[in-house]
C-alpha positions in Angstrom: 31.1 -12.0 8.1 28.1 -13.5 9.4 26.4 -16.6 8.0 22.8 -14.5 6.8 25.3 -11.9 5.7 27.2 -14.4 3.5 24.0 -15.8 2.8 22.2 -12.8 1.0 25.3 -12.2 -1.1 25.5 -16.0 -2.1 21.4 -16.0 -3.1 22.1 -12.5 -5.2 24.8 -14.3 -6.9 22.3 -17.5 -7.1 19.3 -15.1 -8.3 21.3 -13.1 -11.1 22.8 -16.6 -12.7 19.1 -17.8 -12.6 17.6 -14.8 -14.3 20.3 -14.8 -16.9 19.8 -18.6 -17.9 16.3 -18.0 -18.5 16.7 -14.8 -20.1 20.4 -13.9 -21.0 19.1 -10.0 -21.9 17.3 -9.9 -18.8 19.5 -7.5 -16.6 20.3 -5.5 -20.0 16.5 -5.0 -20.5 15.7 -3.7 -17.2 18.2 -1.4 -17.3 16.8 0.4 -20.1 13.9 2.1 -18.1 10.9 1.0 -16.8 7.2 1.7 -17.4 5.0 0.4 -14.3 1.1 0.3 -14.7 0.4 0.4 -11.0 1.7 2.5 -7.9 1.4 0.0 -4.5 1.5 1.7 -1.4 1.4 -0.7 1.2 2.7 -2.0 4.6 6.5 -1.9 5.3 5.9 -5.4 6.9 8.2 -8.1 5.8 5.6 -10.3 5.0 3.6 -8.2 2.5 5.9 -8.9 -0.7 4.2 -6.2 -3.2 5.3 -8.0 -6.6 5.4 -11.8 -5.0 1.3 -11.0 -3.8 -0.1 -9.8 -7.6 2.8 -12.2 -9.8 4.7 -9.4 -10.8 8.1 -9.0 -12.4 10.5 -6.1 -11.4 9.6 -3.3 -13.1 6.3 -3.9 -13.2 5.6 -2.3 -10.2 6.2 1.0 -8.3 6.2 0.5 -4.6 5.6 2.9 -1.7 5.5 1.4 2.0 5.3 2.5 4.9 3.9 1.5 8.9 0.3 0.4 8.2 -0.2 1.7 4.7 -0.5 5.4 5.2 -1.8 8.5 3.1 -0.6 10.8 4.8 -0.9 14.5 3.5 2.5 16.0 4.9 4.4 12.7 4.2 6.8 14.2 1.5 8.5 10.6 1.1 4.9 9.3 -0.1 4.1 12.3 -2.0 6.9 12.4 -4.0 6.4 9.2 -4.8 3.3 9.3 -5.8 4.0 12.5 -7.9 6.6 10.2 -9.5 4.3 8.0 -10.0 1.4 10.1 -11.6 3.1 12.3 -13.3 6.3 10.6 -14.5 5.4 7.0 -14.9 2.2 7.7 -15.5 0.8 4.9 -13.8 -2.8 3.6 -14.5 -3.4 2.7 -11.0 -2.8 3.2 -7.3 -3.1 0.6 -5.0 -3.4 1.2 -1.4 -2.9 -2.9 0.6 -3.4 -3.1 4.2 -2.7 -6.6 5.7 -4.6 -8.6 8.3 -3.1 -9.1 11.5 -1.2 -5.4 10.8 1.3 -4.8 14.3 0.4 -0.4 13.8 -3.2 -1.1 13.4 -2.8 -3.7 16.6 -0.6 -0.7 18.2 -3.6 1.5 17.4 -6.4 -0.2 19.2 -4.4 0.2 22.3 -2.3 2.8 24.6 1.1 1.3 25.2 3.5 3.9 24.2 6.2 2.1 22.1 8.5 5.1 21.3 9.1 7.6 18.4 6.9 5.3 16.4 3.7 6.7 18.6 4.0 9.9 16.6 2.9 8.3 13.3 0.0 5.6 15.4 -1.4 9.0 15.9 -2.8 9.0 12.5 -4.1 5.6 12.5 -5.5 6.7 15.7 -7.3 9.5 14.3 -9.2 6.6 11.9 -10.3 4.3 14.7 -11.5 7.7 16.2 -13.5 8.7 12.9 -15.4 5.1 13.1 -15.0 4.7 17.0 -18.7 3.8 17.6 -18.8 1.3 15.1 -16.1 -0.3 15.6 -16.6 -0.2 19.6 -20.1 -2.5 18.6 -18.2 -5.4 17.3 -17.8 -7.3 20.0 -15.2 -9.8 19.0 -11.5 -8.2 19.3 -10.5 -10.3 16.3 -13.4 -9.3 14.3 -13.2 -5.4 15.4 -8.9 -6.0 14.6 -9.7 -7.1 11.4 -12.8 -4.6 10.0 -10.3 -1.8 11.5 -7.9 -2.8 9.0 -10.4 -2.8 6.3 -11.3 0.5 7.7 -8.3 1.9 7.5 -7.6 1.0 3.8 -10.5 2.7 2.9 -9.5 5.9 4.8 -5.9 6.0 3.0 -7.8 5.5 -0.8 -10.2 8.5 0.2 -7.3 10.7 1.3 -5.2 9.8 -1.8 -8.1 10.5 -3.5 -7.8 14.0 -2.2 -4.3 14.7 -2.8 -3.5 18.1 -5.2 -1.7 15.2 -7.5 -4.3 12.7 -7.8 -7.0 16.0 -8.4 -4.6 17.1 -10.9 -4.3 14.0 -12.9 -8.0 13.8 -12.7 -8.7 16.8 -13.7 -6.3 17.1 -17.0 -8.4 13.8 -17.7 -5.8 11.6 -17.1 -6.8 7.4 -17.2 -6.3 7.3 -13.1 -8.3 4.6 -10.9 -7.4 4.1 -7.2 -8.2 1.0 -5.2 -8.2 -0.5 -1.8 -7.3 -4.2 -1.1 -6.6 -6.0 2.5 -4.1 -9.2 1.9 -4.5 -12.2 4.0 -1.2 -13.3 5.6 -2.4 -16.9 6.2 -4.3 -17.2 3.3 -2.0 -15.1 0.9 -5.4 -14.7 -1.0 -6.8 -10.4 -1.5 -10.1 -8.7 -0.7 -10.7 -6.2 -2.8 -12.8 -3.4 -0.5 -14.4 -2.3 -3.3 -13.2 1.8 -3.2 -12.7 1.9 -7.2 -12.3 5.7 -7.6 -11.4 7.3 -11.6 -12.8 10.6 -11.1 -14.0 13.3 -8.4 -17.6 12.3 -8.7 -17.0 8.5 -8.2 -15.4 9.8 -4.8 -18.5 11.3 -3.4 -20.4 7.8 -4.6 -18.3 5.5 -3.5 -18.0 7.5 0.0 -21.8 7.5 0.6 -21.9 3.8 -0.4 -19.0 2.7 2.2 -19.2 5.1 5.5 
């Protein structure tokens, strides 16, 4: 067995003896169900902790993650979660968090082929594409790295927006609000982009306002 192996078991053992002497129903609690305010879809990166970032405990939190936060509309892992989500749970609001310094928005801004992964860069792809000229002004690569993150945010809240589930909810009048934030790794601090949408009609405001 190898010593991070061993490691991982020993801090589970470490983490439930914790947890209990704070809390000795804590474990019986959780088990009971769980009733989640807000839907996170973010990055799958490793440094992106969904619950750690906004102080949650488990249960608190449904999470959805994938390479580079994506929307995607014939994603059926993310759609079913976020039917789940909606539908089941439902959840109050959706959060879609990108991350500066993301490696598939990095991959994006180039050509390098990397492997199988290239098929879903495509997507992210088709965003810088969508903005190409005005990201192509900013002269600064760290500047135009970062606003392409941003960007790209934006772009996944609009096509969630769009989704026959979130139109569904909206449309039964159900209490649904999506947002967009970009999380700092070496600040650890959020910006919220400001892409608020409840309804269908704050979707064609808030897209005027931010393309």
């Amino acid at each position: 067995m190898s010593d991070f192996y061993k490691k991982i078991l020993d801090n589970n053992k470490k983490w439930v003896e914790t947890s209990l002497a704070s809390d000795p129903n804590y474990f019986e609690d959780l088990a009971k169900g769980q009733t989640p305010p807000l839907l996170w879809i973010g990055c799958s990166d490793s440094r992106v902790p969904a619950n750690e970032i906004v102080g949650a405990k488990p249960g608190e939190v449904f999470v959805h993650r994938n390479i580079a936060n994506m929307v995607i509309h014939t994603d059926m892992n993310m759609l079913s979660v976020l039917d789940y989500a909606v539908n089941v749970l439902k959840v109050k609001h959706v959060l879609v968090c990108g991350h500066y310094g993301c490696g598939g928005i990095k991959a994006a801004m180039g050509n390098e082929s990397i492997g199988i992964i290239d098929n879903w860069i495509r997507h992210i792809k088709d965003v810088y594409r969508l903005h190409h000229i005005y990201l192509d002004s900013i002269i600064n690569e760290t500047d135009r790295f970062n606003k392409f993150v941003e960007l790209n945010v934006k772009e996944q809240v609009f096509d969630l927006a769009k989704t026959s589930i979130v139109q569904s909810a909206w449309k039964n009048g159900q209490d649904l609000t999506l947002h967009g934030w970009a999380y700092g790794l070496n600040s650890g601090f959020v910006t919220d982009l400001d892409v608020n949408i409840s309804s269908e009609k704050d979707l064609d405001q808030v897209y005027q306002l931010k393309f």
